[in-house]
PAZAPA-4460 file (N, C-alpha, C; in steps of 0.05 Angstrom, whole numbers, plus 32768, in hexadecimal, padded with zeros to 4 digits):
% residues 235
    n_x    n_y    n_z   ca_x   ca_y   ca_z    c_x    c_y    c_z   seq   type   mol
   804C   811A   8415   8039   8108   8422   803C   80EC   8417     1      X     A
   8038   80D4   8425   8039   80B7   8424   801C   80B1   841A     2      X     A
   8019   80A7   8406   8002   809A   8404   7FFE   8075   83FF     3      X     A
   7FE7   8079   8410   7FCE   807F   8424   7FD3   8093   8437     4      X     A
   7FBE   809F   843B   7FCA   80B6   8456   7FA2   80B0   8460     5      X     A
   7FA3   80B2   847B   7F90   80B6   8495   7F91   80CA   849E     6      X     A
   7F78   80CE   84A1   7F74   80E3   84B5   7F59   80D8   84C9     7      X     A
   7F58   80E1   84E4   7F45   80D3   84F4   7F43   80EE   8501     8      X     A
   7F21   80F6   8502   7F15   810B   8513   7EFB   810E   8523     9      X     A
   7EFD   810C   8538   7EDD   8108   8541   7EC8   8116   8535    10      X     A
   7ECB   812E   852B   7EB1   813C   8517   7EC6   8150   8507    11      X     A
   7EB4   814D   84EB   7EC0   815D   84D1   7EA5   8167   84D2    12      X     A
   7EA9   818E   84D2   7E9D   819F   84C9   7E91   819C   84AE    13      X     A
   7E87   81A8   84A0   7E7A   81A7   8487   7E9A   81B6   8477    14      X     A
   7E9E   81C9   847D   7EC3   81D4   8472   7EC7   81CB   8476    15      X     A
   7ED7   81C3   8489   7EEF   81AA   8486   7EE1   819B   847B    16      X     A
   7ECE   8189   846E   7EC6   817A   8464   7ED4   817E   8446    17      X     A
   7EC7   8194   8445   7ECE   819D   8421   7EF5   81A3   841A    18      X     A
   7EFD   81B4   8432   7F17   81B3   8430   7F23   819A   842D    19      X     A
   7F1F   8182   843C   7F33   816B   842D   7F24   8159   841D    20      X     A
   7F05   815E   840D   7EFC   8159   83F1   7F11   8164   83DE    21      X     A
   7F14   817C   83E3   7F19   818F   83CE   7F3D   8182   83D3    22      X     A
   7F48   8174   83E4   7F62   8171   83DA   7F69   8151   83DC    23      X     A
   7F4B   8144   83D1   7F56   8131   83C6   7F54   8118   83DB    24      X     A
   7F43   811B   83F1   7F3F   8106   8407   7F20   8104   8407    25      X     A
   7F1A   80ED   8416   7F01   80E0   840F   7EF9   80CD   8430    26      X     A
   7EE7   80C8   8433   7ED7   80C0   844D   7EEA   809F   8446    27      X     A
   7EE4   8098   845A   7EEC   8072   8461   7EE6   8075   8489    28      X     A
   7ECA   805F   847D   7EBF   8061   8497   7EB8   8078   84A9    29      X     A
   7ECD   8085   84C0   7ECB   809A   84CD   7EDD   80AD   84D4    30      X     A
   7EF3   80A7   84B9   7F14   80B6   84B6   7F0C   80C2   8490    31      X     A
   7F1F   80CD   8488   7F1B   80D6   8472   7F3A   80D3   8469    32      X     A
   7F3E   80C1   8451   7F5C   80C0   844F   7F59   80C4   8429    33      X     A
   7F78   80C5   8427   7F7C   80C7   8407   7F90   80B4   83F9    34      X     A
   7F8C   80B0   83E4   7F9E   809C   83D3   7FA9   80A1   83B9    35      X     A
   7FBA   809C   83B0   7FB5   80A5   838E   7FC7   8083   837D    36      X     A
   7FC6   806E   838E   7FBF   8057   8385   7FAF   8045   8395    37      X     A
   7FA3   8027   838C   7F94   8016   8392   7FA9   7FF1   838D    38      X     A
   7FA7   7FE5   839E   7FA3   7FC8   8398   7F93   7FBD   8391    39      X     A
   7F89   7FB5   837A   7F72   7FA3   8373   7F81   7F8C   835E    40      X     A
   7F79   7F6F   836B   7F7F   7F58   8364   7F9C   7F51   8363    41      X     A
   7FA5   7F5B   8374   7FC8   7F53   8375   7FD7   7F6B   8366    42      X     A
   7FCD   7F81   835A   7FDA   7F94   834A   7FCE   7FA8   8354    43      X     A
   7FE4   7FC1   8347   7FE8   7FE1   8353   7FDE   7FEC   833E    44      X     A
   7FC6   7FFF   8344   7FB8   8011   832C   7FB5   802A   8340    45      X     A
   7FB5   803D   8327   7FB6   805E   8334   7FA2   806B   8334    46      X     A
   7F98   8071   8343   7F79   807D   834F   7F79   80A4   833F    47      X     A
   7F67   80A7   833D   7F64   80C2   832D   7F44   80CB   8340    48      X     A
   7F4A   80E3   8357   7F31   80EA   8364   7F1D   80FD   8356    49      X     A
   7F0D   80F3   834E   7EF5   8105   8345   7EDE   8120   8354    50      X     A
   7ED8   812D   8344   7EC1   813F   834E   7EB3   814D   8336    51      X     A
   7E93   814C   8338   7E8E   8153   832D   7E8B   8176   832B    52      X     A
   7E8D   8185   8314   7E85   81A0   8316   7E67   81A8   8310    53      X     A
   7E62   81B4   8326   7E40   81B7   832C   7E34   81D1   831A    54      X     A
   7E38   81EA   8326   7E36   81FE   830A   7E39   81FA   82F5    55      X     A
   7E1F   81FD   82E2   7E1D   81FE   82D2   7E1A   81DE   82C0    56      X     A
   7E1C   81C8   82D5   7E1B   81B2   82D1   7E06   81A8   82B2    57      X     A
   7E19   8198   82A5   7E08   8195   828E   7DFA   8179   8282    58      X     A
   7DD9   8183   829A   7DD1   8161   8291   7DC0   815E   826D    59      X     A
   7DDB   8148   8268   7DCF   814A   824B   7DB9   8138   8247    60      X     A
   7DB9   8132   8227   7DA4   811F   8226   7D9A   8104   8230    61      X     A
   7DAC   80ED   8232   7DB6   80DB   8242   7DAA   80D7   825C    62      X     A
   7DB6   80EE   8274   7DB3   80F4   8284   7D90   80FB   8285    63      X     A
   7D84   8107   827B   7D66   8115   8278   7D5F   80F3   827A    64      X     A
   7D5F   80E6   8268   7D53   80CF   8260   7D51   80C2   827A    65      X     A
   7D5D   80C0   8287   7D6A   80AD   82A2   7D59   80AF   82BE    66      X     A
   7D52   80D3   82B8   7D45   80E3   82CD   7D2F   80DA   82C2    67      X     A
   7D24   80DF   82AE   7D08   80DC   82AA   7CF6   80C3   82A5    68      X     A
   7D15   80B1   829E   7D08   808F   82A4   7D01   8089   82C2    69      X     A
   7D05   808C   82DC   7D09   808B   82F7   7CF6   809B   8300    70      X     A
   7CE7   80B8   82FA   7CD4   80C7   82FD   7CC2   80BA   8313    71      X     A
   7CB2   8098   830C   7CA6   8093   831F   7CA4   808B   8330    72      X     A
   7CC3   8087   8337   7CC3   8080   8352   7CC6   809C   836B    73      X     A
   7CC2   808E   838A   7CC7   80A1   8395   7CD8   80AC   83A7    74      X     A
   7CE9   80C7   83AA   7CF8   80CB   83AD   7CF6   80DA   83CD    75      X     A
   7D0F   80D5   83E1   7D0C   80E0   83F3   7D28   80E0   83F9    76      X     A
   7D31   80FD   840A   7D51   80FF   8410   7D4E   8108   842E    77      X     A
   7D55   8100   8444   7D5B   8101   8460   7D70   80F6   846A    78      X     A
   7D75   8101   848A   7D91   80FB   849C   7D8A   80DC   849D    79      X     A
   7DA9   80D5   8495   7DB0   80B7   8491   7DB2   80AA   84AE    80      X     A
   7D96   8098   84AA   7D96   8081   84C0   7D9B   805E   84B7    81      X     A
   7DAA   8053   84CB   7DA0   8039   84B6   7D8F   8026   84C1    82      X     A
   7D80   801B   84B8   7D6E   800C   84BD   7D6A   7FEE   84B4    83      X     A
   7D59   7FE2   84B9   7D5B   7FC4   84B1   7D54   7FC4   8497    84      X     A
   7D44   7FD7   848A   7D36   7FD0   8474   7D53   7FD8   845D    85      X     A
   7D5D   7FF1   8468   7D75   7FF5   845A   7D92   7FE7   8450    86      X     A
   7D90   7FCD   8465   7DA5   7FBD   8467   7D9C   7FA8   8458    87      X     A
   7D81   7FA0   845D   7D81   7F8B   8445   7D84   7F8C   842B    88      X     A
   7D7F   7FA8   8425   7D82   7FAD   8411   7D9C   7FB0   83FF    89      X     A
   7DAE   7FB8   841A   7DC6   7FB7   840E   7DD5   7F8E   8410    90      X     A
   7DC4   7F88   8422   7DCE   7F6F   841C   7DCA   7F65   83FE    91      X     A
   7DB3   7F5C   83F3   7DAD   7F5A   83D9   7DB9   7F66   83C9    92      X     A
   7DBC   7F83   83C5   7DD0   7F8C   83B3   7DEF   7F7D   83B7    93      X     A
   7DF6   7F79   83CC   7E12   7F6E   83CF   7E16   7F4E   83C7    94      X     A
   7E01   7F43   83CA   7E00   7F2B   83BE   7E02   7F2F   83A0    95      X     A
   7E00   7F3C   838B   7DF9   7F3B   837D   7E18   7F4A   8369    96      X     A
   7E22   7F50   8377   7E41   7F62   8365   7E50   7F55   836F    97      X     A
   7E67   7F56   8359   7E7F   7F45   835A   7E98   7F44   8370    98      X     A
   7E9A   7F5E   8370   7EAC   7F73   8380   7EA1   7F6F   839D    99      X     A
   7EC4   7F6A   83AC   7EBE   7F67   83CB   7EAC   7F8D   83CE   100      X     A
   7E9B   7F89   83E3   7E94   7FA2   83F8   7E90   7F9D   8410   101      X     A
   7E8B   7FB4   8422   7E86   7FB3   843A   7E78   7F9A   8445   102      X     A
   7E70   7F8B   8451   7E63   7F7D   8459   7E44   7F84   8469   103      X     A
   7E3E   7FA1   846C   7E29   7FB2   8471   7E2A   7FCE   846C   104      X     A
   7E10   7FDD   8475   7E15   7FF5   846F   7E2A   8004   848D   105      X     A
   7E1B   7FF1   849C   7E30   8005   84B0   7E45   8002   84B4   106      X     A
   7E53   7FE9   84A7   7E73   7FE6   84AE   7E7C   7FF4   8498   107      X     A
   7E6E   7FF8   847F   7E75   8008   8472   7E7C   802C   846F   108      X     A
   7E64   8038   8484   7E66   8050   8497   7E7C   804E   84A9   109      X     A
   7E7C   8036   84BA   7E84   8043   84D3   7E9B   8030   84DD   110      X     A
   7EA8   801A   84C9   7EBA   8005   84CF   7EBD   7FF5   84E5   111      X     A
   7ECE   7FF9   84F8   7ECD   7FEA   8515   7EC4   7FFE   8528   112      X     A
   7EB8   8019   851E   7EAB   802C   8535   7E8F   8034   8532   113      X     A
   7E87   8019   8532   7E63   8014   8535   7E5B   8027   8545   114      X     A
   7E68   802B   8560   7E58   8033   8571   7E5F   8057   8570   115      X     A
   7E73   805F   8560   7E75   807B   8565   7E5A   8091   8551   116      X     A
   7E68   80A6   8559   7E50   80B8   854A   7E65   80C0   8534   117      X     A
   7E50   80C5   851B   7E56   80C8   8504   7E69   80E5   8502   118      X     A
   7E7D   80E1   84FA   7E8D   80F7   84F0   7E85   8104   84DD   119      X     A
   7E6B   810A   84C8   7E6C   8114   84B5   7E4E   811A   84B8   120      X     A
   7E45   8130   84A9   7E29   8131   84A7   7E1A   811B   848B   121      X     A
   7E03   810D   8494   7E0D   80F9   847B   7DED   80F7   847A   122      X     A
   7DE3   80F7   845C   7DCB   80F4   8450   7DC3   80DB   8442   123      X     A
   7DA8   80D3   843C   7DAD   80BB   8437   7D92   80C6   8419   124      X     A
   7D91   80B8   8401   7D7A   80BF   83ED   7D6C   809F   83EB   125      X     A
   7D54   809C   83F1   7D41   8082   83ED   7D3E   8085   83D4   126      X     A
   7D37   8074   83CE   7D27   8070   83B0   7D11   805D   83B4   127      X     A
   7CFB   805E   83B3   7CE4   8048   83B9   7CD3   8046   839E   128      X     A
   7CCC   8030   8399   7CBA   801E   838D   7CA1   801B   8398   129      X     A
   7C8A   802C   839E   7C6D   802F   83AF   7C82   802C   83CD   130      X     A
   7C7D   801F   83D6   7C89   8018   83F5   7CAA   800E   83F2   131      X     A
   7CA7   8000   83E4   7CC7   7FF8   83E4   7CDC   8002   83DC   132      X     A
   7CEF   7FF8   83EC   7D0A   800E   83ED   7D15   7FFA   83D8   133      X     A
   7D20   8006   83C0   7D2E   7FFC   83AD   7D4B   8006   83A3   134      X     A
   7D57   8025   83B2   7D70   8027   83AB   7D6F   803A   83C7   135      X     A
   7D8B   8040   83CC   7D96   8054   83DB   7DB9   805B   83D9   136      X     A
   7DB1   8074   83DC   7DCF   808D   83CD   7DD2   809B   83EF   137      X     A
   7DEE   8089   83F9   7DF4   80A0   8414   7E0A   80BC   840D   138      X     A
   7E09   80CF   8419   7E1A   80E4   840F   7E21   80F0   842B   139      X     A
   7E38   80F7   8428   7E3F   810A   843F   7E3F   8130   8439   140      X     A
   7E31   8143   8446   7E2F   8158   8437   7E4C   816A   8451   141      X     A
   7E57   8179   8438   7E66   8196   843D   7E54   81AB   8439   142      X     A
   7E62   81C0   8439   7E56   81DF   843B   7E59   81E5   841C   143      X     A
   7E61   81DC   8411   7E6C   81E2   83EE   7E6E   81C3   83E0   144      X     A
   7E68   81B3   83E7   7E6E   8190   83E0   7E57   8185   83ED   145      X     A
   7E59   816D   83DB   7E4D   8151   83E7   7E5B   813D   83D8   146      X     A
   7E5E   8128   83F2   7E77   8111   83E7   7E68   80F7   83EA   147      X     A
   7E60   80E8   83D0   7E4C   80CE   83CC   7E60   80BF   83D5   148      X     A
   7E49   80B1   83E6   7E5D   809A   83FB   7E58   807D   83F1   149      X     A
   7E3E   807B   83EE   7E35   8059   83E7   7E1A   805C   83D1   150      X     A
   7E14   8052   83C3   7DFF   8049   83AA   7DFD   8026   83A3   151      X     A
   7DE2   8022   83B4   7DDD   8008   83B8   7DBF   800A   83AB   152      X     A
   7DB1   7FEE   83A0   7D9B   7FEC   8394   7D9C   7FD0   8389   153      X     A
   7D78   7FC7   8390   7D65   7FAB   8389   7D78   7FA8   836C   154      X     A
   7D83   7F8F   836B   7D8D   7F88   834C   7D77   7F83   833D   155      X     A
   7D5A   7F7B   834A   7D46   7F79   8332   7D3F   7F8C   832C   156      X     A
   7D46   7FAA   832F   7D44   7FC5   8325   7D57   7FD3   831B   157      X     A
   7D70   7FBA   830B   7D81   7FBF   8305   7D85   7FD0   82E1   158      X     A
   7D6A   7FD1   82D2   7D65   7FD2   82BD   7D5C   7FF8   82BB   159      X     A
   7D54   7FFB   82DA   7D57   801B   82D9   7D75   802B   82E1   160      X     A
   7D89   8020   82DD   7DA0   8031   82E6   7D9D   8039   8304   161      X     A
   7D93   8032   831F   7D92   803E   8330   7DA6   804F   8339   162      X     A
   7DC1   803E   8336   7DDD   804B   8340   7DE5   8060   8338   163      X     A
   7DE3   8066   8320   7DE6   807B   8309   7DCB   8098   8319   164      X     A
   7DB7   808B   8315   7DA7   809A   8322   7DAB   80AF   833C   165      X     A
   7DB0   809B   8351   7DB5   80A6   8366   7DC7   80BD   8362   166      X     A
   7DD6   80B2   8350   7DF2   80D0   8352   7DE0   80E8   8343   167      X     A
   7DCE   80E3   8336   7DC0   80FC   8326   7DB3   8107   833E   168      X     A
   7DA3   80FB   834B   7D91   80FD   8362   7DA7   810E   837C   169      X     A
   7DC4   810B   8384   7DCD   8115   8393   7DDD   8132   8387   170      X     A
   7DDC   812B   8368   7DE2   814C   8356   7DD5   815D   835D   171      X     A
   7DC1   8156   8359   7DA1   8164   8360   7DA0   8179   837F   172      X     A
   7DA5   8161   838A   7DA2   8168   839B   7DB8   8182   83A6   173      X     A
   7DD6   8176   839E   7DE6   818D   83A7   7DE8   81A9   839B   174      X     A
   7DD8   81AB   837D   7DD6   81BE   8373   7DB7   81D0   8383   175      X     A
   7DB0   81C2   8381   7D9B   81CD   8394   7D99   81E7   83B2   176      X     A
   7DB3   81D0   83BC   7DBB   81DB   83DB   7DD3   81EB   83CF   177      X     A
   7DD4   81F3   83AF   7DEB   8208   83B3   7E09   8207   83B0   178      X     A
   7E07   81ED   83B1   7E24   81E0   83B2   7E37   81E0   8395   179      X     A
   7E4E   81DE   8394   7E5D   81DF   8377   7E6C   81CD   837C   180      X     A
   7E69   81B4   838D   7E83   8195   8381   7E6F   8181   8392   181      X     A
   7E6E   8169   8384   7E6D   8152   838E   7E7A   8137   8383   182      X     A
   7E88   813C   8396   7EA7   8123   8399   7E9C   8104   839D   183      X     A
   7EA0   80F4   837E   7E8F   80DC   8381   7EA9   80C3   8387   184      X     A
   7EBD   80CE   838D   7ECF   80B4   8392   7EE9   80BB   837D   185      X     A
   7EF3   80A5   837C   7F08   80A2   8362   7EFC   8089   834F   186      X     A
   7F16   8092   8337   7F14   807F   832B   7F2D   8073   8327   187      X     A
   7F2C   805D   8319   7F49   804F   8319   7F52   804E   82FA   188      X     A
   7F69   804A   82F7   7F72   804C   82D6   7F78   8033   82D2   189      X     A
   7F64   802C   82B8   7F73   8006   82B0   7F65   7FF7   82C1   190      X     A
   7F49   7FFE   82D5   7F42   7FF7   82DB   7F18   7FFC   82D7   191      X     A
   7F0E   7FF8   82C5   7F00   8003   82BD   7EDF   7FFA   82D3   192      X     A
   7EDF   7FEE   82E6   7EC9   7FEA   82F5   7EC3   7FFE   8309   193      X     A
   7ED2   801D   830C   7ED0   8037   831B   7EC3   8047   82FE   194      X     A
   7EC0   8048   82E3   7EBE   8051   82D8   7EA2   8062   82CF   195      X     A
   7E94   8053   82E0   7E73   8055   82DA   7E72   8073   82E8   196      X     A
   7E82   8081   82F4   7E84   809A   8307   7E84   80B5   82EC   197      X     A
   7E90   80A2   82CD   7E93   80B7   82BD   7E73   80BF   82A7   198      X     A
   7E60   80AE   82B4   7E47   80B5   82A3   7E40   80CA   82A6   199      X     A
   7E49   80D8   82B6   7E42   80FD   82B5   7E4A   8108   8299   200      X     A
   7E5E   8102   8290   7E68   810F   8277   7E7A   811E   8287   201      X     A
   7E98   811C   826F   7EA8   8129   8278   7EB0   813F   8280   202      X     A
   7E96   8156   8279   7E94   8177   827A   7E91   817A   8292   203      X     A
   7E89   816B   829B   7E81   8168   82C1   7E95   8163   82D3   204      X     A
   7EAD   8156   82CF   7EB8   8147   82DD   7ED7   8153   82DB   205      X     A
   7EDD   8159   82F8   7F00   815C   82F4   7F05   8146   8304   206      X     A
   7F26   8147   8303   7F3E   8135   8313   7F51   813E   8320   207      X     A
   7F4F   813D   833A   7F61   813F   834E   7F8A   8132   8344   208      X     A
   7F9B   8147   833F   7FB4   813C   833F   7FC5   8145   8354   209      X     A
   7FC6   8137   836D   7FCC   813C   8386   7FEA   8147   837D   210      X     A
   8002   813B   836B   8011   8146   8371   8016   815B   8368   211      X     A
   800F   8171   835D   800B   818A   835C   7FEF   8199   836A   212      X     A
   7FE0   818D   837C   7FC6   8198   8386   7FB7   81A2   8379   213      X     A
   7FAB   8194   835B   7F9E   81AD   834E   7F87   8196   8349   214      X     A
   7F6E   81A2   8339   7F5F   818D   832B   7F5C   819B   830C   215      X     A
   7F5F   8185   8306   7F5A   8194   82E3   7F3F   817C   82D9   216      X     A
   7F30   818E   82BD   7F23   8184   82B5   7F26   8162   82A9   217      X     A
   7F12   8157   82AF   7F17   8137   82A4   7F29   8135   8287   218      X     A
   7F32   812E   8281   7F3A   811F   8269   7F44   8106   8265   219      X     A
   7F47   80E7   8258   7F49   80D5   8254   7F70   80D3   8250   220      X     A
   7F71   80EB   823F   7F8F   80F1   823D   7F9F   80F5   8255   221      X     A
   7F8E   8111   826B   7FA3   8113   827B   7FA5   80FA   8290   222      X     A
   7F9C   80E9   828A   7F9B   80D0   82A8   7FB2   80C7   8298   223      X     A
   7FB3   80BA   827F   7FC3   80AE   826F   7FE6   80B5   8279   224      X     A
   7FE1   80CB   8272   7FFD   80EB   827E   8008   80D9   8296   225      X     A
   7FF1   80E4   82A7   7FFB   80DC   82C2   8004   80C4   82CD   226      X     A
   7FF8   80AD   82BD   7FFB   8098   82C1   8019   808E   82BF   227      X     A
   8023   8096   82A8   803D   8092   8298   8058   80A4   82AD   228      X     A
   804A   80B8   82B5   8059   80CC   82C5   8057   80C3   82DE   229      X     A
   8051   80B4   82EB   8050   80AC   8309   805C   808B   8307   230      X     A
   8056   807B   82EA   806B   806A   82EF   808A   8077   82E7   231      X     A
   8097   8083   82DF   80AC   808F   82D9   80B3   80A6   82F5   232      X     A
   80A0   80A5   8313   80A7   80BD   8319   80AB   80CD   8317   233      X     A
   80A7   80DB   82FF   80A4   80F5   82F7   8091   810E   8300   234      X     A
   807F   8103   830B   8069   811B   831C   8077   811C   8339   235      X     A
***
């Protein structure tokens, strides 16, 4: 396989959803494609796809603290619509980070096919402040997975971790409904601004090594491995 690789489908099942999670592809807009490098700033860095492991998931102390600082706000999870109130919100957040993004939430969903229907079953988690919407976590759910799509939030509520949050809040959630993976993206090596994906702790977290199809448990080492072994073509 060539990477980048596309795939474009008018509707993904909840399986098929999980089948090309589970080998290493990921939503973009209303296609689901895979990579195992990135261009960022004129240079080539090598992408490492994540998932977390849900059984038996081990929220430590850290984690407790995080949940229990956030306690009062209120929480609500329903089928993802977008709305005005939701877009401003992501406007403000986007004003506010360094890093190019989408330019909205829906070009971010749905790219140049505004007008089609959503290929994925896709959830959205509020976070409100009495009335006000202060963060939101979109996810797309499988039959065995859920794959975090976007984590946006008020920068003047930047002192509660919202981002961090959300992903506890969609743990929750998938353990809940039963689930054993939720696929939060990749990360990049030598590139440490994807890295915030590893506050789960490493007991949680494997890595996708497409060229052998397997995922093995996180380690700091094996990226290192691979790193050295894919510039030498060796994998």
């Amino acid at each position: 396989m060539e990477f980048p690789a596309y795939h474009n489908s008018k509707k993904l099942n909840s399986t098929q959803l999980d089948t090309f999670l589970s080998q290493g592809w990921y939503r973009m807009h209303q296609s689901v494609f895979t990579t195992k490098y990135i261009i960022l700033n004129d240079s080539t860095y090598n992408v490492f796809w994540l998932r977390y492991n849900l059984p038996g998931f081990n929220i430590n102390k850290k984690l407790q603290k995080l949940i229990i600082q956030n306690r009062h706000f209120h929480i609500s999870i329903k089928p993802m619509v977008i709305t005005t109130e939701l877009e401003t919100l992501y406007k403000i957040y986007r004003s506010s980070i360094k890093f190019d993004h989408a330019e909205s939430v829906k070009y971010w969903l749905y790219g140049e096919e505004a007008e089609k229907e959503n290929a994925f079953e896709t959830n959205i988690i509020e976070i409100r402040d009495g009335s006000k919407l202060i963060a939101a976590g979109i996810f797309d759910n499988g039959y065995n997975s859920i794959a975090g799509i976007m984590n946006f939030y008020d920068p003047a509520y930047k002192k509660f971790s919202l981002g961090k949050y959300l992903i506890l809040l969609k743990i929750k959630y998938a353990i809940e409904k039963g689930m054993h993976w939720y696929y939060p993206g990749y990360i990049v090596y030598g590139y440490p601004s994807f890295d915030y994906k590893l506050f789960v702790g490493e007991e949680n977290i494997e890595i996708y090594i497409p060229e052998i199809n397997s995922w093995y448990k996180y380690k700091k080492q094996l990226l290192e491995t691979i790193e050295v072994s894919r510039q030498h073509n060796e994998l």
